[in-house]
C-alpha positions as CSV (number, residue, x, y, z in Angstrom):
1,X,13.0,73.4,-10.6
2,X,10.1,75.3,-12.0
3,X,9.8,73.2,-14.6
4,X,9.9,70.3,-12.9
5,X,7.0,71.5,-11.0
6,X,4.9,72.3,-14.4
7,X,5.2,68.6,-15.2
8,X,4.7,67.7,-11.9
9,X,0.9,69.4,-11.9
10,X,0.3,68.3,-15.4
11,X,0.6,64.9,-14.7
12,X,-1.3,65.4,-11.6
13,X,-4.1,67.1,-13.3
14,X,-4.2,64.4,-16.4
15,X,-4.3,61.6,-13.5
16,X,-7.0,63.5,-11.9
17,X,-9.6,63.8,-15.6
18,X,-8.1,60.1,-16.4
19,X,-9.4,59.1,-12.7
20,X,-12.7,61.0,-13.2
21,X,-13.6,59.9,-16.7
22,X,-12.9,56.1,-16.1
23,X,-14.4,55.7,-12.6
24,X,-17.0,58.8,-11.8
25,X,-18.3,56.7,-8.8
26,X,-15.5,55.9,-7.4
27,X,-13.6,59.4,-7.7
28,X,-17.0,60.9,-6.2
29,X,-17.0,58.5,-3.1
30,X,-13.5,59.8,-2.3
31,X,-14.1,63.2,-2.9
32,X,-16.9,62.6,-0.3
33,X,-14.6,61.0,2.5
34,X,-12.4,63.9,1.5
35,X,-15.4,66.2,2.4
36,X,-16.0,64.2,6.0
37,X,-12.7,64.5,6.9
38,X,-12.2,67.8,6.7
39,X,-15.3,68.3,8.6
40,X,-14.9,66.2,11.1
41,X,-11.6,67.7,11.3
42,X,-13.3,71.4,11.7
43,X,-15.7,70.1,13.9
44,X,-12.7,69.0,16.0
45,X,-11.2,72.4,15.9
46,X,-14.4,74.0,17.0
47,X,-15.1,71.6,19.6
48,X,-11.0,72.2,21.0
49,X,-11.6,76.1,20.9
50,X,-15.0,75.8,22.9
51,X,-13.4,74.0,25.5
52,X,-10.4,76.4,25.7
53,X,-12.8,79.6,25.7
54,X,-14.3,77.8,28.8
């Protein structure tokens, strides 16, 4: 199982630099929706507890 999970990653990781090095604008415009997500997603959060304080 452990190793499974070492190969696993590696691919992941040599997907990741092949992705990068082949298409740098398009792996940055996903890493930004990534980035508004998880915002937006924190904002949400935020916004809930605010709400719940009141």
């Amino acid at each position: 199982m452990a190793q499974t999970k070492k190969i696993v990653l590696y691919l992941l990781v040599v997907f990741v630099l092949y992705t990068i090095i082949t298409s740098p604008k398009r792996s940055a415009e996903l890493v930004e929706v990534g980035f508004e997500g998880i915002a937006s997603a924190a904002e949400g959060v935020g916004d809930f507890m605010t709400e719940l304080v009141r």
